[in-house]
C-alpha atoms as one frame of an Amber mdcrd trajectory, in Angstrom:
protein
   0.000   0.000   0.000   1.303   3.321  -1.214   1.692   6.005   1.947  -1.077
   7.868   1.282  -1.208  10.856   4.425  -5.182   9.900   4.427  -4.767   6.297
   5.199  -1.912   6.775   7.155  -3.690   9.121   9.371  -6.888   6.685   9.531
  -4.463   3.953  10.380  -3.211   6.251  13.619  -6.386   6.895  14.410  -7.876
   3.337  14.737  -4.883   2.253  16.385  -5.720   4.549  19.342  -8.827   2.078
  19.916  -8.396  -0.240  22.510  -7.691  -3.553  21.630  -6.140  -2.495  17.747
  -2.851  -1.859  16.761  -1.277  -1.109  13.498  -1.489  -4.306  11.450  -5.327
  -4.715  12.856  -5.876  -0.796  11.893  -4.395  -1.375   8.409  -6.880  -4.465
   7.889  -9.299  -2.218   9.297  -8.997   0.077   6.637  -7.857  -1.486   4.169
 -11.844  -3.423   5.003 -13.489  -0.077   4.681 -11.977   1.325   1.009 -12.725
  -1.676  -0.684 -16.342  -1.764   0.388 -16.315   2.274   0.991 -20.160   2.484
  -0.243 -21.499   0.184   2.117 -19.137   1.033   4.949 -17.452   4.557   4.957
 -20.512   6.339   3.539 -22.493   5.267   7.092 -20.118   5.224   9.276 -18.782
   8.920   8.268 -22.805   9.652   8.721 -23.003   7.681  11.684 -19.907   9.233
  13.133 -21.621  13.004  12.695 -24.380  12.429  14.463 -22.910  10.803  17.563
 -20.513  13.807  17.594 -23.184  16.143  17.552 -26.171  14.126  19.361 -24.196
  12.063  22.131 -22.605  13.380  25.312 -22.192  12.403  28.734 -24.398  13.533
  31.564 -22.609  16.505  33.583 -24.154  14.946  37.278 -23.540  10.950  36.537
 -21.481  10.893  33.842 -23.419   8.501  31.570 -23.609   8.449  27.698 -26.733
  10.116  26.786 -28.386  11.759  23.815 -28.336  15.709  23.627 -31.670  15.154
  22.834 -33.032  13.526  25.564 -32.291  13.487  29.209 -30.461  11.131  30.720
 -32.176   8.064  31.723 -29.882   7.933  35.185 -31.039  11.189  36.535 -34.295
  11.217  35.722 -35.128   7.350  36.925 -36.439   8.670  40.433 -36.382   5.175
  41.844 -32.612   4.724  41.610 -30.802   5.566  44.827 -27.782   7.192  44.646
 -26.495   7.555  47.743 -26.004   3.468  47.479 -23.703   0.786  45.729
């Protein structure tokens, strides 16, 4: 594979998952430009709207939608002050 700054940068970027290094990263995207209609188009889209729609919750600290409230707080029969 040719050093493309793109890929290259992708294959940094996946690397920083847990669990993936390098040679699994370069699979990894090697995976997604040969099928990049039926993978990279979603995920990119996919990708946006977590950015912009997911958080975490400022008092618990749980994923939750921008949206929405989250689900931790506002469950009124969960006690916090426990384990």
């Amino acid at each position: 594979m040719q050093n493309i700054s793109e890929i290259e940068e992708l294959i940094k970027l996946i690397s920083k998952l847990p669990g993936l290094g390098p040679k699994s990263a370069k699979r990894i995207v090697l995976k997604l430009i040969n099928n990049r209609e039926e993978l990279i188009k979603p995920m990119a889209n996919v990708l946006a709207k977590v950015y912009k729609n997911i958080t975490r919750c400022n008092s618990c600290g749980s994923i939750k939608s921008n949206i929405e409230g989250c689900e931790n707080c506002e469950n009124t029969s969960k006690k916090f002050d426990k384990i």
